[in-house]
N, C-alpha and C positions, 0 to 999 in steps of 0.2 A: 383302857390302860390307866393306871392307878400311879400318878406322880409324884412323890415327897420331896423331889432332890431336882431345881432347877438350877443349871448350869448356863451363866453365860460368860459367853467367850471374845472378846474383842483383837479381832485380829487385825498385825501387820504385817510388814516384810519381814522382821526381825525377831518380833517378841510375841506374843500371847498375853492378855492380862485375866484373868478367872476370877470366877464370884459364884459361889455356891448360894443360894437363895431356898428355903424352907417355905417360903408364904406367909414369913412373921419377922426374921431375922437375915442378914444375910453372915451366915456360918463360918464361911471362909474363903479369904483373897489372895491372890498370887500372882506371882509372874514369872513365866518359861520364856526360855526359846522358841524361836517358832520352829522345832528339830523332834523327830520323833521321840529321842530323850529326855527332851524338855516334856513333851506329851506323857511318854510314861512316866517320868517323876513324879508332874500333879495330880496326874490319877491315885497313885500311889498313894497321895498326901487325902485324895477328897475319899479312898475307900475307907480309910479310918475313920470317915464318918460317924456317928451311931446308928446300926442298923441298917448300913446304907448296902442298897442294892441298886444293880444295873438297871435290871428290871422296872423299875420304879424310880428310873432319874430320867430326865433329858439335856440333852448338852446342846442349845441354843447361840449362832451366831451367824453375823449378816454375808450375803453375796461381797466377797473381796476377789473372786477370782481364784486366779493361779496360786495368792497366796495362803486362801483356804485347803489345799491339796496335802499338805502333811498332817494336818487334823483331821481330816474327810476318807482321807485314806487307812490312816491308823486306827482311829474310833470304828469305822465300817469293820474293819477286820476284826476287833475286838464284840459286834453285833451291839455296838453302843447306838442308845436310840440317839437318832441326828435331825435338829430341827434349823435349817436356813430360811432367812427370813430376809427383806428389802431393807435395806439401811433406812431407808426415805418409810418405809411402813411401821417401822422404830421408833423412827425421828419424830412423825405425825402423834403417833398415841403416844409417845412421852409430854406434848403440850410444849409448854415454856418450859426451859431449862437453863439454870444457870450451874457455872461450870461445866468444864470440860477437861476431861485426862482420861487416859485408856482405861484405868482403873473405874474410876465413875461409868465410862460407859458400857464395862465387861456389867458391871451390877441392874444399869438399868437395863441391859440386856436378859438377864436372868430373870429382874421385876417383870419384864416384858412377856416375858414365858409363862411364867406364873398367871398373868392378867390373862392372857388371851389362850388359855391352854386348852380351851374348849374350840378352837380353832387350828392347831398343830397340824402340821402336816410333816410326818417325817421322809427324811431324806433318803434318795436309795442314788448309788452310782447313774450316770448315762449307759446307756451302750456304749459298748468299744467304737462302735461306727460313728456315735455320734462323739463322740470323744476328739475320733479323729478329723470329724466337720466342724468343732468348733476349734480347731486348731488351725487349718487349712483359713476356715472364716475369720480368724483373728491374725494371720498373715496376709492373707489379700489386704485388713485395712491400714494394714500399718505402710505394704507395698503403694497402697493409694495417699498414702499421709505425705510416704517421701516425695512421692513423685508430684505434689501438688506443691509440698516445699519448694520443690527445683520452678516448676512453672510457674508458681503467682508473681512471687518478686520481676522475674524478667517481663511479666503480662505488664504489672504496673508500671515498670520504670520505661516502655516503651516511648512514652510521649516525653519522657524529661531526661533522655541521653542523647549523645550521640548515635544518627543511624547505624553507620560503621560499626562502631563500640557494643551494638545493641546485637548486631548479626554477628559478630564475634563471640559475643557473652553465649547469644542461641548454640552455636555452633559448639561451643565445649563442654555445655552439657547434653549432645545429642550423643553421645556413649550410652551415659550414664541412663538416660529419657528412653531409650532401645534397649536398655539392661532390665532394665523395671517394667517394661512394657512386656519384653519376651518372660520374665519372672510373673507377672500377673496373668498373663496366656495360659502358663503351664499351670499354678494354680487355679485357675478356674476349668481347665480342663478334668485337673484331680477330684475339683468340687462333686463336679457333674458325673467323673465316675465310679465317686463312691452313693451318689444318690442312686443313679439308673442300676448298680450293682445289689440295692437291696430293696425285695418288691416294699415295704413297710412306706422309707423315705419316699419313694418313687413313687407310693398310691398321695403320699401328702401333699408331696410336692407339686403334683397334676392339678390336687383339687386346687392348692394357692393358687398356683399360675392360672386359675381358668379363670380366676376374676380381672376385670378388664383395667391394666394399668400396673398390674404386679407384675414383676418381671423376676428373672431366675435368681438376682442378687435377696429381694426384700426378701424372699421367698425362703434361702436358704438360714436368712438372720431369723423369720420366724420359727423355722424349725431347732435352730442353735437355744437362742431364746426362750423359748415354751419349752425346751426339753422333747419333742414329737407330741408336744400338745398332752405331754404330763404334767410338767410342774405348772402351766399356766391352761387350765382348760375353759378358763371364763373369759367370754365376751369383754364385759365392762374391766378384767384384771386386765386383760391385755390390753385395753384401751390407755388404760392408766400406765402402766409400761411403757409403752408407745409413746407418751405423752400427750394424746389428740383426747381425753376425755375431757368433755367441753363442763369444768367445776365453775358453778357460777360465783362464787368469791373466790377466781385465781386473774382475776382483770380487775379489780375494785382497787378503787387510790384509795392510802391511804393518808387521811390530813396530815398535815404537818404545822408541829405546831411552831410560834414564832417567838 
């Protein structure tokens, strides 16, 4: 694949910032919505290009989540090449950088493209199924976020209230502690039946859990996470993902000077 036209894209909630990058200049900057309108507008603006083709571009921008879904979905259907990349693998090979604005980093995102284009990996949809396991997976942790809300405060202040006061406090939020309990039951139930529902998940799933100490939660995050063991098929990536890749200058002090 034969690239002239690197696009990169810095995505928020709101806005979009573009940087069109050649590998000598960067051509053209902008800023949409983050609304399929705003998407074909700028498109609009970058095919005036000279010479520019689909063919022969990529549109390069990092894991934001949910609010990458109006770009991911619009660009796919147009068969626009799509290339998602780790913010933190961005971050790394830009070095030191000084300033920061959405602008600057839609561009160094595009430089980004350009440097490492012999490395691209473009992006294609999940499955439906799994679409629907990372959806399910990202309510179960928000259902465990609440519910840790409700219990830390009351765990802590145990020793420094009133007994009385303390079994009161328990007490009125044991609804809410039963609501969210019975809400994460029924989710992880759903989990479990769209994995055992597809032989693919279900042959993956088996082999995770056979390792001794993974349990059906980790098991399901590395499936959400890897993609089914697409978008992340290497050992040492997923380490790095993970966190646990043991980098020998990520423990080193650094002096300070006086």
């Amino acid at each position: 694949m034969t690239v002239r036209y690197f696009i990169g894209v810095d995505v928020s909630k709101a806005t979009l910032d573009w940087a069109v990058f050649d590998g000598k200049t960067i051509l053209l900057q902008s800023q949409s919505e983050n609304s399929e309108a705003g998407i074909k507008a700028t498109l609009k603006l970058i095919k005036q290009l000279p010479a520019f083709k689909v063919s022969e571009s990529v549109c390069c921008a990092e894991h934001t989540g949910i609010y990458n879904a109006h770009l991911l979905n619009y660009l796919h259907k147009l068969s626009f090449p799509l290339w998602l990349e780790s913010s933190l693998q961005i971050k790394k090979a830009g070095g030191l950088q000084r300033g920061k604005t959405d602008a600057i980093d839609a561009q160094r995102i595009a430089e980004y493209a350009f440097r490492f284009r012999d490395q691209m990996q473009l992006w294609q949809p999940p499955r439906p199924v799994m679409q629907k396991l990372a959806a399910f997976s990202a309510l179960r942790q928000r259902l465990l976020g609440i519910r840790q809300q409700l219990l830390q405060p009351l765990t802590e202040q145990a020793n420094f209230v009133n007994s009385t006061l303390q079994r009161q406090l328990i007490k009125n939020c044991q609804a809410s502690l039963k609501s969210i309990n019975d809400d994460l039951k029924i989710t992880d139930n759903q989990i479990d039946e769209l994995i055992q529902a597809d032989s693919r998940l279900k042959e993956l799933f088996s082999w995770i859990t056979s390792v001794p100490g993974v349990g059906s939660v980790t098991a399901t995050e590395v499936l959400v996470a890897t993609d089914e063991f697409k978008a992340i098929n290497d050992p040492k990536k997923l380490a790095c993902h993970a966190g646990v890749a043991p980098f020998d200058g990520a423990a080193r002090a650094v002096p300070v000077r006086k």
